[in-house]
Residue frames as a rotation matrix with the C-alpha (Angstrom) as fourth column:
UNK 1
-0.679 -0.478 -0.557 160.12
-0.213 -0.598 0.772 109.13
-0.703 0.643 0.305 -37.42
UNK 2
-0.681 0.630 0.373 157.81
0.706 0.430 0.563 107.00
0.195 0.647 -0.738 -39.64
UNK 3
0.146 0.877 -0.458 154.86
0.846 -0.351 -0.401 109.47
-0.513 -0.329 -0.793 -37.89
UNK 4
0.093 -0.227 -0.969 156.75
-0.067 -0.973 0.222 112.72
-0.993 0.044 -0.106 -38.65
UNK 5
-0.654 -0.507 -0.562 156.92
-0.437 -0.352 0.827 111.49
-0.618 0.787 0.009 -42.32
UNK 6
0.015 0.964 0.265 153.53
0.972 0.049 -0.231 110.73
-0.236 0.260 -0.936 -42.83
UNK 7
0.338 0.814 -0.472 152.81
0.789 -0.518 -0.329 113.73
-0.513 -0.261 -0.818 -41.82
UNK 8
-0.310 -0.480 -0.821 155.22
-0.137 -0.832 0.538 115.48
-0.941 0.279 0.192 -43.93
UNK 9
-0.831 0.249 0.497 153.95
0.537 0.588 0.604 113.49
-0.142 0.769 -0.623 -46.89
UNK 10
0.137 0.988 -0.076 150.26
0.989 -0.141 -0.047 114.18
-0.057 -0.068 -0.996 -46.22
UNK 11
0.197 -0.144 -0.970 151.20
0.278 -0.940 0.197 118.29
-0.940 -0.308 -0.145 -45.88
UNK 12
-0.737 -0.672 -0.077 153.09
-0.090 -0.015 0.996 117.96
-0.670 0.741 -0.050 -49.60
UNK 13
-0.446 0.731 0.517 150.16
0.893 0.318 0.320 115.64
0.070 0.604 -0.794 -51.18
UNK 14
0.259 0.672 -0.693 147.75
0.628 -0.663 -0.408 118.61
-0.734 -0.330 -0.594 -49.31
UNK 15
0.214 -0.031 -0.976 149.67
-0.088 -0.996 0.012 121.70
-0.973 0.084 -0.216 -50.66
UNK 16
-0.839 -0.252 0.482 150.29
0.231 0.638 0.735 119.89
-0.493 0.728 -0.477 -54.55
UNK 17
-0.292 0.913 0.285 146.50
0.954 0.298 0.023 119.14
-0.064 0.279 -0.958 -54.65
UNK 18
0.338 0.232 -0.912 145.80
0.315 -0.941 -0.123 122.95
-0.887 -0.245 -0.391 -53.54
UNK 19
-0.270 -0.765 -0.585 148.25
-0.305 -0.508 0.806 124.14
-0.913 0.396 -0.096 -56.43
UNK 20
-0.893 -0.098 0.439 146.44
0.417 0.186 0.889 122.09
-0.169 0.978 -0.125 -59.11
UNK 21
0.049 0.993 -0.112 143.11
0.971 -0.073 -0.230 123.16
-0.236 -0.097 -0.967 -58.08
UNK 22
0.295 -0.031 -0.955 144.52
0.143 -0.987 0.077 126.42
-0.945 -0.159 -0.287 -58.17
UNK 23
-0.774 -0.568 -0.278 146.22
-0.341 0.005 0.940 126.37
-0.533 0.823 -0.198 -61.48
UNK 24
-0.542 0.612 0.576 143.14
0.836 0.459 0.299 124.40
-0.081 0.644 -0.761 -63.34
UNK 25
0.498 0.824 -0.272 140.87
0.765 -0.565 -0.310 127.74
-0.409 -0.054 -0.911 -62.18
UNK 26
0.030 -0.603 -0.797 143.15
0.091 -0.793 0.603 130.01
-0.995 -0.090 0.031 -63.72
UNK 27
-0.798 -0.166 0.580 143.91
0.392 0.588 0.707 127.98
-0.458 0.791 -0.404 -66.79
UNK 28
0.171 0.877 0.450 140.11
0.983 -0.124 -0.132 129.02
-0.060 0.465 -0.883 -68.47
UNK 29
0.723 0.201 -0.661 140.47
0.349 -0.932 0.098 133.00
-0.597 -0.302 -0.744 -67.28
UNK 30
-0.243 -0.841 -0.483 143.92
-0.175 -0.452 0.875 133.23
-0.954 0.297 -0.038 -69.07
UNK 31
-0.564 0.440 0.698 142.50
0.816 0.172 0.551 131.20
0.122 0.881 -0.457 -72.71
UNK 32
0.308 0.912 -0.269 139.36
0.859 -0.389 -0.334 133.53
-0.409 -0.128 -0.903 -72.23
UNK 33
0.499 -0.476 -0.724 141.62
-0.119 -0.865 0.487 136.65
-0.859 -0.157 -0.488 -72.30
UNK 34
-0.779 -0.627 0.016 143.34
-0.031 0.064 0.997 135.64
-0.627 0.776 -0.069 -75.09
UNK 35
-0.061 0.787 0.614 140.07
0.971 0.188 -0.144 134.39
-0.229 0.588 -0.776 -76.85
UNK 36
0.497 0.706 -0.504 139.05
0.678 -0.679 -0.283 138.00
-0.542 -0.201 -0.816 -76.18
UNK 37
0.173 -0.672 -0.720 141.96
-0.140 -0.741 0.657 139.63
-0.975 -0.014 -0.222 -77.26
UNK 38
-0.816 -0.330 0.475 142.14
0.384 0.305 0.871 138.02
-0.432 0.893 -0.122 -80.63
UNK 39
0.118 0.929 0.351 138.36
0.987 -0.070 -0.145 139.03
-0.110 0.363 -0.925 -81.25
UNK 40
0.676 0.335 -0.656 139.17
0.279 -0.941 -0.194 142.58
-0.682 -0.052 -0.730 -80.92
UNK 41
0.072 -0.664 -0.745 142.21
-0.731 -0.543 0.414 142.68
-0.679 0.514 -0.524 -83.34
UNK 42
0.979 0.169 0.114 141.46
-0.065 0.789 -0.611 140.34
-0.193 0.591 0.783 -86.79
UNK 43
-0.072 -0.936 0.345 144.79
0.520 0.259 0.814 139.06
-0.851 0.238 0.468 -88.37
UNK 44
-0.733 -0.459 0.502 143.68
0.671 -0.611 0.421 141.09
0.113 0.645 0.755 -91.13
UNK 45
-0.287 0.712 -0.641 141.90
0.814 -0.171 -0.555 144.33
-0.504 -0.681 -0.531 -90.95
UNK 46
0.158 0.058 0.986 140.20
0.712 -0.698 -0.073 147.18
0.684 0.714 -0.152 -92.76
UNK 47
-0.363 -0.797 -0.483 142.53
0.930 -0.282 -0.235 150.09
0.051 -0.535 0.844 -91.49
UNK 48
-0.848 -0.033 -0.529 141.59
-0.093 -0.973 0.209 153.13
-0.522 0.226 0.822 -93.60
UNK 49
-0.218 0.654 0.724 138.50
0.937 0.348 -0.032 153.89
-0.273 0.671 -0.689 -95.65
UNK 50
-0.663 0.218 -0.716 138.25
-0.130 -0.976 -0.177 157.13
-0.737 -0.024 0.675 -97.89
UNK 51
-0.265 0.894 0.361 134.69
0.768 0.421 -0.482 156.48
-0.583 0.150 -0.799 -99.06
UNK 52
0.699 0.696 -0.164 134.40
0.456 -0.611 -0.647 160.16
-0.551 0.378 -0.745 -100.44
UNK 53
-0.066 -0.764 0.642 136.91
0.994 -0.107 -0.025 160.86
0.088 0.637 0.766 -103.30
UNK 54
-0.459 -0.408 -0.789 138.70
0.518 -0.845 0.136 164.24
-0.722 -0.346 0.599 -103.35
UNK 55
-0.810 0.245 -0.533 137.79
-0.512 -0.738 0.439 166.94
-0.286 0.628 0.723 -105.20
UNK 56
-0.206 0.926 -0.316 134.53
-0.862 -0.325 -0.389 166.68
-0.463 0.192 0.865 -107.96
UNK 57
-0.245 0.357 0.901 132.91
-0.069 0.921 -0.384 163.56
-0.967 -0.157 -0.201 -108.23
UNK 58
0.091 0.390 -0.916 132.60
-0.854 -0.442 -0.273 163.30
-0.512 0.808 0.293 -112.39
UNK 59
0.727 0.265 0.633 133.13
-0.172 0.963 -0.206 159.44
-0.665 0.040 0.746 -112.78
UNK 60
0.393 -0.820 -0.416 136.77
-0.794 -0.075 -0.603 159.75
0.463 0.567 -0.681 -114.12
UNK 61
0.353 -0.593 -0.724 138.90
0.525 0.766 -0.371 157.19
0.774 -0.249 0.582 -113.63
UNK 62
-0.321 -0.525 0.788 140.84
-0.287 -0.739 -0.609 159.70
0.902 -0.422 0.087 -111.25
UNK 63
-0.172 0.557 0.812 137.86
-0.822 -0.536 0.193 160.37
0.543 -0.634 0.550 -109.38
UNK 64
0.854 0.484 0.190 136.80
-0.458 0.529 0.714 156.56
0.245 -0.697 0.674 -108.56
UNK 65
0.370 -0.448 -0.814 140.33
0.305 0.886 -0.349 155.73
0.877 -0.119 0.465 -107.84
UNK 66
-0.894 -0.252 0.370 140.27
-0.309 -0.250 -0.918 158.40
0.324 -0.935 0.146 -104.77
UNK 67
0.204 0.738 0.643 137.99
-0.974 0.089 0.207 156.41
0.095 -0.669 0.737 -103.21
UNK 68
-0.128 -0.425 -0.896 139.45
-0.130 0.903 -0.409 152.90
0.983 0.064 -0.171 -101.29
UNK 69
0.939 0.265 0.221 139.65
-0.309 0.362 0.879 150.50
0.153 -0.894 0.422 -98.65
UNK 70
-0.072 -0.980 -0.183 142.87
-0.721 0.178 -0.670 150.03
0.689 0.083 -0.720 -97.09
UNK 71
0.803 0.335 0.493 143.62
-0.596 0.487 0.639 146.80
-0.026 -0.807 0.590 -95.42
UNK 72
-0.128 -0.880 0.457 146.49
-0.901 -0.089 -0.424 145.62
0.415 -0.466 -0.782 -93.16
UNK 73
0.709 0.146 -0.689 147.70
0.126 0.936 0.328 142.37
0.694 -0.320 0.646 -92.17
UNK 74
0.686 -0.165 0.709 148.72
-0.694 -0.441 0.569 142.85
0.219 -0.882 -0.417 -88.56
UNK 75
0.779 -0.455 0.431 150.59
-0.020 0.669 0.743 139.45
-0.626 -0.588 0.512 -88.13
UNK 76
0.099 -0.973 -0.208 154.01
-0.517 -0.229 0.825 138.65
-0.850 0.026 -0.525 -88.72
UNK 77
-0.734 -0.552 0.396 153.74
0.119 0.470 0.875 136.46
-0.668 0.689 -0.279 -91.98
UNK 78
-0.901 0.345 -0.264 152.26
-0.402 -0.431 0.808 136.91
0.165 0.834 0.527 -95.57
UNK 79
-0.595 0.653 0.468 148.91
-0.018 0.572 -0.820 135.83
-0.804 -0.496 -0.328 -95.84
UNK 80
-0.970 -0.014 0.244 147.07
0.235 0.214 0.948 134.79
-0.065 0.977 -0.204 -98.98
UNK 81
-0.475 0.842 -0.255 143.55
-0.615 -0.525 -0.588 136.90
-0.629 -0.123 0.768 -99.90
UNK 82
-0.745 0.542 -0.390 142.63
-0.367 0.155 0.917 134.19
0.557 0.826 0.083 -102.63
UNK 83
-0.500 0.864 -0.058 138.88
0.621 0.405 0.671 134.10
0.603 0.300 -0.739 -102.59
UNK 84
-0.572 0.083 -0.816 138.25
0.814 -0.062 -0.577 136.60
-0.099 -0.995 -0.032 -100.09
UNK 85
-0.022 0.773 0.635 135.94
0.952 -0.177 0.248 138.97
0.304 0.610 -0.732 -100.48
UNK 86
-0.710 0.102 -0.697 135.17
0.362 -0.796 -0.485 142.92
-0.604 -0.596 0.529 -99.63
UNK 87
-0.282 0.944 0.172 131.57
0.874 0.179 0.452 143.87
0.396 0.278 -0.875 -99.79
UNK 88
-0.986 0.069 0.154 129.90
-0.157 -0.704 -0.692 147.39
0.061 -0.707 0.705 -99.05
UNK 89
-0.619 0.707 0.340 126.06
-0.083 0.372 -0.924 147.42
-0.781 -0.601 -0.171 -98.01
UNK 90
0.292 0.692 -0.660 124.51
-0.836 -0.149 -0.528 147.52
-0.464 0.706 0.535 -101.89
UNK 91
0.790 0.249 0.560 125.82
0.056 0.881 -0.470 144.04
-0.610 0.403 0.682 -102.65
UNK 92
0.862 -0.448 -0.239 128.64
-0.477 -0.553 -0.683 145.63
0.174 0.703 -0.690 -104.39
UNK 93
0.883 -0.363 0.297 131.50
0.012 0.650 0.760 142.73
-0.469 -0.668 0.578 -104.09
UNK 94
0.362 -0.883 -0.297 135.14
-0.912 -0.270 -0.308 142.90
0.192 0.383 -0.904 -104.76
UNK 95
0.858 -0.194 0.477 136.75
0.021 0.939 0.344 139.33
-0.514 -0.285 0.809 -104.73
UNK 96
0.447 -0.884 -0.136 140.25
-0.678 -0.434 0.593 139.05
-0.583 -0.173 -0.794 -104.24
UNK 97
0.829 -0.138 -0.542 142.04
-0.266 0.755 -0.599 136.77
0.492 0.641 0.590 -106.75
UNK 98
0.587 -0.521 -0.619 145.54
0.772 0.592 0.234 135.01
0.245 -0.615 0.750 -105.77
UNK 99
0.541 -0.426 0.726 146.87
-0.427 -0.882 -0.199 138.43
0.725 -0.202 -0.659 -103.69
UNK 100
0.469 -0.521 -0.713 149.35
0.684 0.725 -0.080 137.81
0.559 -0.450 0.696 -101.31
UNK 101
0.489 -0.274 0.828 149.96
-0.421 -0.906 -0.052 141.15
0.764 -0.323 -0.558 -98.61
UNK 102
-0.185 -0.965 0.188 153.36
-0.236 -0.142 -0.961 141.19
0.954 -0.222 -0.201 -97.04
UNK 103
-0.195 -0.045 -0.980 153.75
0.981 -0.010 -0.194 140.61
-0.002 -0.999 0.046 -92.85
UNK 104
-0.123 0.244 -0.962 152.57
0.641 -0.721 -0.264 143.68
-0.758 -0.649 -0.068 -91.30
UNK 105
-0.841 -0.512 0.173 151.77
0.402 -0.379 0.834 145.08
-0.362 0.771 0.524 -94.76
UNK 106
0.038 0.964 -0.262 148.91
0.148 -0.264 -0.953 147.45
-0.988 -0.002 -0.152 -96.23
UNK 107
-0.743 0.122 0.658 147.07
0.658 -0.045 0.752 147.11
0.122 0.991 -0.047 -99.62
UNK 108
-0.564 0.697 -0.443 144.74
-0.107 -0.594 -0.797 149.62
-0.819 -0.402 0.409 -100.91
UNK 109
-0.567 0.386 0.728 142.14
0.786 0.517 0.338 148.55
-0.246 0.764 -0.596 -102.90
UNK 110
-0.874 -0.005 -0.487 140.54
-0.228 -0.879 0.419 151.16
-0.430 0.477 0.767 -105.77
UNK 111
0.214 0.912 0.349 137.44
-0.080 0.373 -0.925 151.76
-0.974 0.170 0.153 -107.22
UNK 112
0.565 -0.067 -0.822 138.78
-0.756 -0.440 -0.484 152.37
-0.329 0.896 -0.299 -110.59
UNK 113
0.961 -0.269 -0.063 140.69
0.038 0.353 -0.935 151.10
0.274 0.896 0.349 -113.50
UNK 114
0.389 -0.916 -0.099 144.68
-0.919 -0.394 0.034 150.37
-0.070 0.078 -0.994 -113.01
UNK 115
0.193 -0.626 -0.756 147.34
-0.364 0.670 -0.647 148.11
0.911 0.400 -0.098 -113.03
UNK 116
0.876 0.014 -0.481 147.35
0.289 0.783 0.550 145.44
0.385 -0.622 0.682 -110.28
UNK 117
-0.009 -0.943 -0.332 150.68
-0.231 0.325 -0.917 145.67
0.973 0.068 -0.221 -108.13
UNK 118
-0.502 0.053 -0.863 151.70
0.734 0.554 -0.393 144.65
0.458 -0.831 -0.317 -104.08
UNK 119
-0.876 0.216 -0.430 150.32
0.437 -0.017 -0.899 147.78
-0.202 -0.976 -0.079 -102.85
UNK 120
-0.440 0.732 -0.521 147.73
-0.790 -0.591 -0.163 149.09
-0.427 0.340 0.838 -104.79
UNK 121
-0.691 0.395 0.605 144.47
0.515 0.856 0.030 146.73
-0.506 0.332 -0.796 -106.20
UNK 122
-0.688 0.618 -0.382 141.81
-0.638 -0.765 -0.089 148.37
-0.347 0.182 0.920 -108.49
UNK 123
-0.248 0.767 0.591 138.14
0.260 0.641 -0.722 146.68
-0.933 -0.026 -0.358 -108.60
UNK 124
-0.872 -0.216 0.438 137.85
0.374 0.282 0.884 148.12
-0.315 0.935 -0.165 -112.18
UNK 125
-0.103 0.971 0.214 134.65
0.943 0.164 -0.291 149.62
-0.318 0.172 -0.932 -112.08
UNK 126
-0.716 0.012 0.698 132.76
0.452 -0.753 0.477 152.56
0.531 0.658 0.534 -113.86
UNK 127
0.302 0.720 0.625 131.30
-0.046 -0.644 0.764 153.73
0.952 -0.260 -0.161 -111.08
UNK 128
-0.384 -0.878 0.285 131.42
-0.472 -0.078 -0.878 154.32
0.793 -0.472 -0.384 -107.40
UNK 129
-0.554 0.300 -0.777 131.27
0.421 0.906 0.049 151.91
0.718 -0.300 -0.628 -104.55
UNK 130
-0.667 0.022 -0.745 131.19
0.745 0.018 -0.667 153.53
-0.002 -1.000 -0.029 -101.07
UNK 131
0.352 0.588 0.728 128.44
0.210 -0.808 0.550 156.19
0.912 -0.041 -0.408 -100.27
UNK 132
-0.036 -0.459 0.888 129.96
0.077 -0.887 -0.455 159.25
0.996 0.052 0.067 -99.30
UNK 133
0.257 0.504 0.825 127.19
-0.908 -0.167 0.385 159.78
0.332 -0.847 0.414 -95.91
UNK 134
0.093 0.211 0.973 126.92
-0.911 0.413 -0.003 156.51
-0.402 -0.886 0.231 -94.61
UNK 135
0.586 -0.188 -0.788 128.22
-0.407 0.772 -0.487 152.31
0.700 0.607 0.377 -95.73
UNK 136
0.646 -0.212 0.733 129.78
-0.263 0.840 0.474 149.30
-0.717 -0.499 0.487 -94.42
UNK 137
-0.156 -0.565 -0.810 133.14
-0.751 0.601 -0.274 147.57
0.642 0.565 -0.518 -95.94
UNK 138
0.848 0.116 0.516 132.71
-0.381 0.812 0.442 143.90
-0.368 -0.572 0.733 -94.85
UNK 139
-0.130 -0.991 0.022 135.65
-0.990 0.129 -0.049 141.81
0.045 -0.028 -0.999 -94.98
UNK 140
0.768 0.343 0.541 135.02
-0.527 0.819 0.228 138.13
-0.365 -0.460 0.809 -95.27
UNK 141
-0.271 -0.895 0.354 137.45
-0.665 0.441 0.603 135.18
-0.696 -0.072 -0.715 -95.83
UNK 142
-0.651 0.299 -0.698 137.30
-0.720 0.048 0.693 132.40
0.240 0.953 0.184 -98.53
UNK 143
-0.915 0.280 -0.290 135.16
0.287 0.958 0.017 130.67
0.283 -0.067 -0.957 -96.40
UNK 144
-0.129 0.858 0.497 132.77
0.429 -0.404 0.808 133.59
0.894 0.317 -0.316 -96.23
UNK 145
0.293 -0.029 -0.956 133.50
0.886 -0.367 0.283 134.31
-0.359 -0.930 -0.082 -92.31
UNK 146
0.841 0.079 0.536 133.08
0.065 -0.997 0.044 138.14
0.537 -0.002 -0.843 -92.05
UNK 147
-0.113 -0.837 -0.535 136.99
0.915 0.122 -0.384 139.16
0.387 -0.533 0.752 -90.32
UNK 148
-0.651 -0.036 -0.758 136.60
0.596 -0.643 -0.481 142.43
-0.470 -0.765 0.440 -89.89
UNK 149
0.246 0.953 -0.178 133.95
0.966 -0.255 -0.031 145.13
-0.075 -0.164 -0.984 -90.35
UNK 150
-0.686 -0.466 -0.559 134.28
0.701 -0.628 -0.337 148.82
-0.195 -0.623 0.758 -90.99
UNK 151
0.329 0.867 0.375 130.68
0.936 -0.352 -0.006 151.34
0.127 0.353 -0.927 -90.87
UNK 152
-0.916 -0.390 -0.095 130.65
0.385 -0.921 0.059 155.29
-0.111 0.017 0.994 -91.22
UNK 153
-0.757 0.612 0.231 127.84
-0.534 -0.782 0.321 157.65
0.377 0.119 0.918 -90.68
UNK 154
-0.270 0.655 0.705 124.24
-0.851 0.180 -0.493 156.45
-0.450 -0.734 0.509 -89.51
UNK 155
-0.770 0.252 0.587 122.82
0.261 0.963 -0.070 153.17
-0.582 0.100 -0.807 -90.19
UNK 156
-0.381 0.831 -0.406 119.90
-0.512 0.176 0.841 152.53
0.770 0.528 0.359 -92.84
């Protein structure tokens, strides 16, 4: 008996060892996939962008507040924008003070003049941001990491 339970031992140890080797090579491929999957969907993101403002461009308030960047926080809890930034490809920089957008919630930020509230932000300005043909909204965090990215028309 002592022989037959070696050998049942030694079979066990065998098919154990097999099962971590397996499992360790998996273990990278499944992180990886996730890695990957988080890269394609930021925790926040620029959703919408209507870069050309209805009707006749005449630098009214009106006019530069139909033009915005909506952006959506995709994850289940609030998430604080202070210091974050949104930037289009003239240098033109919008920096979020202490904003705070909801679980799965969308703000839209204005070029114009208004009154601050959860879903609407307005960058105040007397002019407009986005060009019409062709621009970049960068997203960056308050540590300057770019989150998400959104371009339209051809590239300069």
């Amino acid at each position: 008996m002592s022989s037959a339970s070696s050998s049942v031992r030694r079979i066990a140890a065998t098919v154990l060892a097999a099962g971590a080797i397996v499992s360790a090579a998996a273990l990278p491929a499944a992180a990886h996939d996730g890695d990957r999957h988080h890269q394609q969907r930021p925790r926040v993101e620029i959703s919408r962008v209507q870069a050309d403002s209805p009707g006749r461009e005449d630098r009214s308030n009106r006019s530069l507040n139909g033009e915005w960047v909506e952006i959506t926080n995709t994850t289940r809890n609030p998430i604080n924008l202070r210091g974050w930034t949104l930037r289009d490809n003239d240098g033109n920089r919008y920096r979020f003070d202490n904003v705070r957008i909801g679980s799965r919630a969308t703000i839209r930020i204005h070029s114009g003049n208004g009154r601050d509230t959860r879903t609407d932000l307005f960058q105040d300005r007397r002019d407009y941001v986005w060009d019409n043909r062709s621009d970049t909204a960068t997203l960056r965090d308050d540590r300057g990491r770019t989150v998400d990215t959104e371009t339209w028309g051809r590239r300069r």
